[in-house]
Backbone and ligand atoms as CSV (ligand in chain L), in Angstrom:
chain,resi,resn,atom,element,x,y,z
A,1,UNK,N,N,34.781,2.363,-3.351
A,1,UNK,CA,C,33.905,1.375,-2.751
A,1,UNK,C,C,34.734,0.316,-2.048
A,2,UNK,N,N,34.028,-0.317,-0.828
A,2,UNK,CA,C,35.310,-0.877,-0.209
A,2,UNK,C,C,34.909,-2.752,-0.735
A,3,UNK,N,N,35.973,-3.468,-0.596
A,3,UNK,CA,C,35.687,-4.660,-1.051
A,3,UNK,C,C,35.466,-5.640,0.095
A,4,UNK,N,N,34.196,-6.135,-0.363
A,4,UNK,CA,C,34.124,-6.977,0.856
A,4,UNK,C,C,34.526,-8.337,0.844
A,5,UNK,N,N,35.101,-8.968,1.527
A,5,UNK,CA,C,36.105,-10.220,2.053
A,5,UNK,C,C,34.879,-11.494,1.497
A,6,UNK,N,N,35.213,-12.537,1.397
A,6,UNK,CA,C,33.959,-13.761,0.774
A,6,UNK,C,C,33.259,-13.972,2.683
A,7,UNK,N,N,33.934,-13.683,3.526
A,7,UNK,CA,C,33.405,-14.195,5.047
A,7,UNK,C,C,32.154,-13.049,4.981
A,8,UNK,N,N,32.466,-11.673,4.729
A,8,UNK,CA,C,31.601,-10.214,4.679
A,8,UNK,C,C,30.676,-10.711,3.771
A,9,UNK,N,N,30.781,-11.165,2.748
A,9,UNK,CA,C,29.813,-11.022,1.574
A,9,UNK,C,C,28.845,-12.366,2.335
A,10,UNK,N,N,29.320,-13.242,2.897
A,10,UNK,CA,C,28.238,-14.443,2.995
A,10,UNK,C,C,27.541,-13.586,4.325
A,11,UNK,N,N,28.182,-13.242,4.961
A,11,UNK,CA,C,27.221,-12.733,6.727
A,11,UNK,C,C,26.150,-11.661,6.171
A,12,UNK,N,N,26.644,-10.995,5.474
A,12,UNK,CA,C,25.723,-10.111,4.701
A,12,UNK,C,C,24.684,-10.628,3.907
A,13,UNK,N,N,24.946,-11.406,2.931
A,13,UNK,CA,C,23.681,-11.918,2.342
A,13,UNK,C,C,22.805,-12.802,3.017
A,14,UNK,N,N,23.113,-13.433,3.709
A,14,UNK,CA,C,22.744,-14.683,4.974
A,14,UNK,C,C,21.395,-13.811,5.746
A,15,UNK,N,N,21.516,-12.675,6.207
A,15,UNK,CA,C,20.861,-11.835,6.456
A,15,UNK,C,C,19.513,-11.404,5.897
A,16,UNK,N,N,19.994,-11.362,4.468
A,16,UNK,CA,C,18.995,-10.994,3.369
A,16,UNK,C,C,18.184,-12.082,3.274
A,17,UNK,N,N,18.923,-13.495,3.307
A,17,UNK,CA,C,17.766,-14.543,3.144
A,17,UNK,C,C,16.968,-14.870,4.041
A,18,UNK,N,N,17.622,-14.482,5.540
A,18,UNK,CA,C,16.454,-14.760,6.065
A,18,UNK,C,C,15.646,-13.674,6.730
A,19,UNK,N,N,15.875,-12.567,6.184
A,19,UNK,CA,C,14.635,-11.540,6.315
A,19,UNK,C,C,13.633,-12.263,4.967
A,20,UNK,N,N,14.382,-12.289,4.109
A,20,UNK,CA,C,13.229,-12.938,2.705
A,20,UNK,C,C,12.737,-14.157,3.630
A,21,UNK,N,N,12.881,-14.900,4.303
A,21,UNK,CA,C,12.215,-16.160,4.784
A,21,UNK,C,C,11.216,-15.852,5.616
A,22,UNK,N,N,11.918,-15.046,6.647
A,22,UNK,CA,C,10.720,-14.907,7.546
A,22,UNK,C,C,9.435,-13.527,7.371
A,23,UNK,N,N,9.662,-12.649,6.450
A,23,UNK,CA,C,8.743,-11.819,6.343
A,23,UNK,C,C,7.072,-12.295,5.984
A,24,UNK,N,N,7.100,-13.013,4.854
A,24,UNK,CA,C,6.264,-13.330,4.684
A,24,UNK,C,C,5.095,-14.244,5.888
A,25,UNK,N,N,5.829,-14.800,6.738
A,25,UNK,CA,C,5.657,-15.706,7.984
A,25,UNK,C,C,4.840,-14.016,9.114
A,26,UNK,N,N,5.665,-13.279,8.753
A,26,UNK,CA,C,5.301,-11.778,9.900
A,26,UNK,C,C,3.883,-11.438,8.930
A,27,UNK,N,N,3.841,-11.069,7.962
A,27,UNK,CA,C,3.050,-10.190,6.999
A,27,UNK,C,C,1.440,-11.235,7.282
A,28,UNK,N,N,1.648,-12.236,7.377
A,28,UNK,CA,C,0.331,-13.020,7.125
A,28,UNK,C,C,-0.046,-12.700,8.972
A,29,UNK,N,N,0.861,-12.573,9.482
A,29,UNK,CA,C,0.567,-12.480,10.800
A,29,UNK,C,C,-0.136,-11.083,11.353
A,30,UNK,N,N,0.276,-10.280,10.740
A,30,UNK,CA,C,-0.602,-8.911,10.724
A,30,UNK,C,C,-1.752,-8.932,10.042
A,31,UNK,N,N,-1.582,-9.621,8.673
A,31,UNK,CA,C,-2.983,-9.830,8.065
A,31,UNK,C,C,-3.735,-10.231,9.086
A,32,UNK,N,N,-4.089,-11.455,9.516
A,32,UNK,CA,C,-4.331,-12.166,10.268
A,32,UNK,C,C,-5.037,-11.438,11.686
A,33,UNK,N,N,-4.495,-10.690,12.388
A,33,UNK,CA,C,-4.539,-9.716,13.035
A,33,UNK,C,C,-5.530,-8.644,12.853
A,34,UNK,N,N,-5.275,-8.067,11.725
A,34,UNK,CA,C,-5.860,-6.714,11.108
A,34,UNK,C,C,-7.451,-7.565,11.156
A,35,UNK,N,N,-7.791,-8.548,10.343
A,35,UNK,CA,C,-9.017,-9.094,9.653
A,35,UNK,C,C,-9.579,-9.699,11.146
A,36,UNK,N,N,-8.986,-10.259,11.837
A,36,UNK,CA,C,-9.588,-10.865,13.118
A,36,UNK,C,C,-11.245,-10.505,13.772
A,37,UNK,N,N,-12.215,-11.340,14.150
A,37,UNK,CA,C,-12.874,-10.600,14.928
A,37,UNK,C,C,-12.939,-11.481,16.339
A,38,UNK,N,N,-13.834,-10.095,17.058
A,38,UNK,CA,C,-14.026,-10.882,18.569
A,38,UNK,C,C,-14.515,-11.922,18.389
A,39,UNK,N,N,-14.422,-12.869,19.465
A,39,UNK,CA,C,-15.173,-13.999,20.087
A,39,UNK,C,C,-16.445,-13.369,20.706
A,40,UNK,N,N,-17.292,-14.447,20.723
A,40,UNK,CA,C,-18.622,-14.253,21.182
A,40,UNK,C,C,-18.520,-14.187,21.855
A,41,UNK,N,N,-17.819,-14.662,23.215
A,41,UNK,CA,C,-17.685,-15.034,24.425
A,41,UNK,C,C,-17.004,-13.036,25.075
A,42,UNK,N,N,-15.973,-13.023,24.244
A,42,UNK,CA,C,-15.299,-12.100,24.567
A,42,UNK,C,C,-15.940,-10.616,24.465
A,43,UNK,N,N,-16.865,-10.370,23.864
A,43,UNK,CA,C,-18.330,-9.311,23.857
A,43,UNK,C,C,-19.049,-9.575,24.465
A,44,UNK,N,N,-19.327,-11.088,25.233
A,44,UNK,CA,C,-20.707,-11.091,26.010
A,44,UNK,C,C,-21.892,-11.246,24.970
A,45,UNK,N,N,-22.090,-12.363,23.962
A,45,UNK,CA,C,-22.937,-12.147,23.003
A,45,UNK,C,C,-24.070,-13.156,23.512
A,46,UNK,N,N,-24.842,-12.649,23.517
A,46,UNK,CA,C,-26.462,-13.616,23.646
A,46,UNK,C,C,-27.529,-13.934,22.435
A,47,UNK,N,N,-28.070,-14.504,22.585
A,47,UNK,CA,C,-28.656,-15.104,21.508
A,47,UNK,C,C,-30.577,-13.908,21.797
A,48,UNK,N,N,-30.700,-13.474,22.918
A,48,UNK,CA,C,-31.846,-12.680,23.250
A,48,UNK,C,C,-30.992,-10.814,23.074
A,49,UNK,N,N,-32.723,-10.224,22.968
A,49,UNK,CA,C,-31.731,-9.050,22.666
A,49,UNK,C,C,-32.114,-8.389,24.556
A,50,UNK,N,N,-31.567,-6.965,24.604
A,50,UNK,CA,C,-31.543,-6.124,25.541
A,50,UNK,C,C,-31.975,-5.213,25.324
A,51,UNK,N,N,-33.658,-5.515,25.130
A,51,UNK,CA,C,-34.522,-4.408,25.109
A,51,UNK,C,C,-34.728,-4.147,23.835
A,52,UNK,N,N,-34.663,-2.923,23.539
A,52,UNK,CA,C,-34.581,-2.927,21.525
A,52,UNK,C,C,-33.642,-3.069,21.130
A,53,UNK,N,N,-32.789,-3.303,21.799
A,53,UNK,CA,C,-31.044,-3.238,20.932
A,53,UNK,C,C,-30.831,-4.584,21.235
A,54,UNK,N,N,-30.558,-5.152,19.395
A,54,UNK,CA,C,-30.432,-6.268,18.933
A,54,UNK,C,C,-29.552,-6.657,17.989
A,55,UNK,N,N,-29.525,-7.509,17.390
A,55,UNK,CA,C,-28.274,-7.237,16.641
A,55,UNK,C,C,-28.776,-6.771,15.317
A,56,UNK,N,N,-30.489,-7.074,15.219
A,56,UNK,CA,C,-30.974,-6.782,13.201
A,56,UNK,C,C,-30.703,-5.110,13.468
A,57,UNK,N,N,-30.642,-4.575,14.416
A,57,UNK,CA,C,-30.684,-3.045,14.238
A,57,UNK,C,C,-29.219,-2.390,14.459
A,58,UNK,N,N,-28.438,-3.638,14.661
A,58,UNK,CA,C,-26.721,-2.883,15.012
A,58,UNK,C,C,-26.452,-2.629,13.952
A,59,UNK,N,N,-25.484,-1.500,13.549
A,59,UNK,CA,C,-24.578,-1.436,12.222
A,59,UNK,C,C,-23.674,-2.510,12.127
A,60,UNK,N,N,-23.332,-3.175,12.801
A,60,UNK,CA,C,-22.302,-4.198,12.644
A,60,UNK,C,C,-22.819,-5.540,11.651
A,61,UNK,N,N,-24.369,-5.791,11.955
A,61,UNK,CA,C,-24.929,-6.795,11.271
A,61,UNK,C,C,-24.842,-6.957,10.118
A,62,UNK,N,N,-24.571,-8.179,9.657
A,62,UNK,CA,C,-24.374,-8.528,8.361
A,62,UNK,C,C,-25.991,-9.673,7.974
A,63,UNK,N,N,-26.989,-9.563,7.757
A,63,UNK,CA,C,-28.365,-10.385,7.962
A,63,UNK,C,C,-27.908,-11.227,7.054
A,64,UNK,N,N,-28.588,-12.439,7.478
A,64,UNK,CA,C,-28.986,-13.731,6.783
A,64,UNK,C,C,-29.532,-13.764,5.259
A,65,UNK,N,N,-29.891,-14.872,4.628
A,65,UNK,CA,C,-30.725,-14.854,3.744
A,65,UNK,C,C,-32.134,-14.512,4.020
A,66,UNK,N,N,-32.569,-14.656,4.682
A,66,UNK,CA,C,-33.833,-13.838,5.208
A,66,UNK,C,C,-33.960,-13.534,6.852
A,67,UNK,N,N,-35.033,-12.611,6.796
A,67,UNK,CA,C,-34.538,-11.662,7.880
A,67,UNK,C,C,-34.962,-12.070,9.162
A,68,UNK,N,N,-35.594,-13.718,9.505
A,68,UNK,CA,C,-35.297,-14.239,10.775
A,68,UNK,C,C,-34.136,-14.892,10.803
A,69,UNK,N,N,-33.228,-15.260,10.332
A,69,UNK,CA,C,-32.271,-16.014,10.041
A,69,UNK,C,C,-31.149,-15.895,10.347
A,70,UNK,N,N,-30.352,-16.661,10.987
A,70,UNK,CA,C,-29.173,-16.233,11.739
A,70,UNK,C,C,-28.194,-15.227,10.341
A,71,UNK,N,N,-27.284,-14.398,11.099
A,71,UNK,CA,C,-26.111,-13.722,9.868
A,71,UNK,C,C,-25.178,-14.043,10.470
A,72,UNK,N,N,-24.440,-12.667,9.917
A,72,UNK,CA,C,-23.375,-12.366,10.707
A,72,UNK,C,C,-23.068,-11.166,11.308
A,73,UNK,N,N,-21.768,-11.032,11.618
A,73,UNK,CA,C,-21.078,-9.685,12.337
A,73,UNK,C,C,-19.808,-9.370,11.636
A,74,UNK,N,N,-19.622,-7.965,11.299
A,74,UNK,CA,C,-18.456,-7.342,10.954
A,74,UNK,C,C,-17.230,-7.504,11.642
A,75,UNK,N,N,-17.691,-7.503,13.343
A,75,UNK,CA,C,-16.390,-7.598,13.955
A,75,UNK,C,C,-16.599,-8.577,14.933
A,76,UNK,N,N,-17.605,-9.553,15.145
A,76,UNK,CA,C,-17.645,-10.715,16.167
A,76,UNK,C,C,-18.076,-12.002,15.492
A,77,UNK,N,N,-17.198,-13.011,15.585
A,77,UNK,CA,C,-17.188,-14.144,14.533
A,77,UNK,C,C,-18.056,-15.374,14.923
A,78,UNK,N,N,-18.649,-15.809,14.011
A,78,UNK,CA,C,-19.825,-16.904,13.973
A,78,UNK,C,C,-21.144,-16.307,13.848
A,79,UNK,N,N,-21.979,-17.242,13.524
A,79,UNK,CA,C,-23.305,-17.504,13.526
A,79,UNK,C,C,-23.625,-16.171,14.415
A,80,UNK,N,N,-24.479,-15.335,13.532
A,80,UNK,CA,C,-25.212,-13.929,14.579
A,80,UNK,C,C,-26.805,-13.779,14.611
A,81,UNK,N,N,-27.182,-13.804,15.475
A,81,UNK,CA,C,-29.000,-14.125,15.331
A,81,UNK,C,C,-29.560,-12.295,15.077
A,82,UNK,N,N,-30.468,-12.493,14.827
A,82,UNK,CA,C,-30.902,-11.133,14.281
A,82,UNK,C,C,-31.375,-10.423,15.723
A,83,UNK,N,N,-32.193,-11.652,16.959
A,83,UNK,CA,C,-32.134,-11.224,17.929
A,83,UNK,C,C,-31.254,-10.970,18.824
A,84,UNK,N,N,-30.280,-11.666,18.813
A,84,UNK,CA,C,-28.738,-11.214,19.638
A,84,UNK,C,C,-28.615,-9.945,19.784
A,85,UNK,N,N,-27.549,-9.908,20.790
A,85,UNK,CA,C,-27.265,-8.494,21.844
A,85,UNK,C,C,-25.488,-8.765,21.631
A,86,UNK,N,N,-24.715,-7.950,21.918
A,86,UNK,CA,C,-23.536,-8.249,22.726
A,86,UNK,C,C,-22.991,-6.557,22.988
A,87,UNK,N,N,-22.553,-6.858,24.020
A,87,UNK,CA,C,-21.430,-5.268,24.923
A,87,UNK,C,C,-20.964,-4.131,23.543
A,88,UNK,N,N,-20.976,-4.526,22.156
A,88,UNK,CA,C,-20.004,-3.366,21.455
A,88,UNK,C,C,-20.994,-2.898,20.591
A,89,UNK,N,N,-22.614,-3.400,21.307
A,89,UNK,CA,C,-24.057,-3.337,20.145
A,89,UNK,C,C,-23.442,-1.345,19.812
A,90,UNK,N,N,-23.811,-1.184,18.570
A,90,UNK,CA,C,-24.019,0.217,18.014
A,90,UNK,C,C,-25.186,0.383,17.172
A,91,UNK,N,N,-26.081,1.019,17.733
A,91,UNK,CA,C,-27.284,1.331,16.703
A,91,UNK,C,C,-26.768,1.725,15.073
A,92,UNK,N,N,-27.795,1.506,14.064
A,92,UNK,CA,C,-27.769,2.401,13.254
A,92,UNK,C,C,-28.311,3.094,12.865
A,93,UNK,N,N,-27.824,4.592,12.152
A,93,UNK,CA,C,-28.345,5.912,12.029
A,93,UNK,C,C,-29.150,5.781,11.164
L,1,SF4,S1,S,-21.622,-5.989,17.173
L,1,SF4,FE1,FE,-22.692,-7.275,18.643
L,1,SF4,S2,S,-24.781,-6.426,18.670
L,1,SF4,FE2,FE,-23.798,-5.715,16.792
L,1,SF4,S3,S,-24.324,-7.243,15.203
L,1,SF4,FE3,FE,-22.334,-7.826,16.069
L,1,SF4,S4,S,-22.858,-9.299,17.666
L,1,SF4,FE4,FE,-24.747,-8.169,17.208
């Protein structure tokens, strides 16, 4: 095994600490990422629907406490009206 010099051993571990520093800083950043949803804006979301397709009938909907009542969305963030529309509407089966 070869011996490493005290200059080798510090450049080397120096390394280690700051992968240990900054990973956690990366990891929340993918979290972060992964969990994200669209903007309203960025789907085109309306508060009226487009015809029958609305949001109480998208799979994406997450409903309110009762069923005029604003919810939510799986993948588009804020306040979701049961009548709302937006561009990624998907019926459900
Ligand atoms: S994906 Fe769009 S249409 Fe479907 S519930 Fe979410 S906001 Fe409404």
């Amino acid at each position: 095994m070869q011996k490493l010099t005290r200059r080798e051993w510090f450049k080397s571990s120096g390394k280690v600490v700051i992968a240990a520093a900054v990973a956690p800083a990366v990891l929340a950043n993918v979290a972060e990422a992964a969990t994200s949803k669209a903007t309203q804006a960025s789907v085109q979301y309306v508060t009226h629907p487009n015809g029958k397709e609305m949001c109480s009938n998208c799979k994406f909907f997450i409903p309110g406490a009762k069923a005029n009542e604003d919810g939510g969305c799986k993948v588009v963030a804020g306040k979701i009206s049961p009548r709302g529309y937006c561009t990624i509407y998907m019926p459900k089966k």
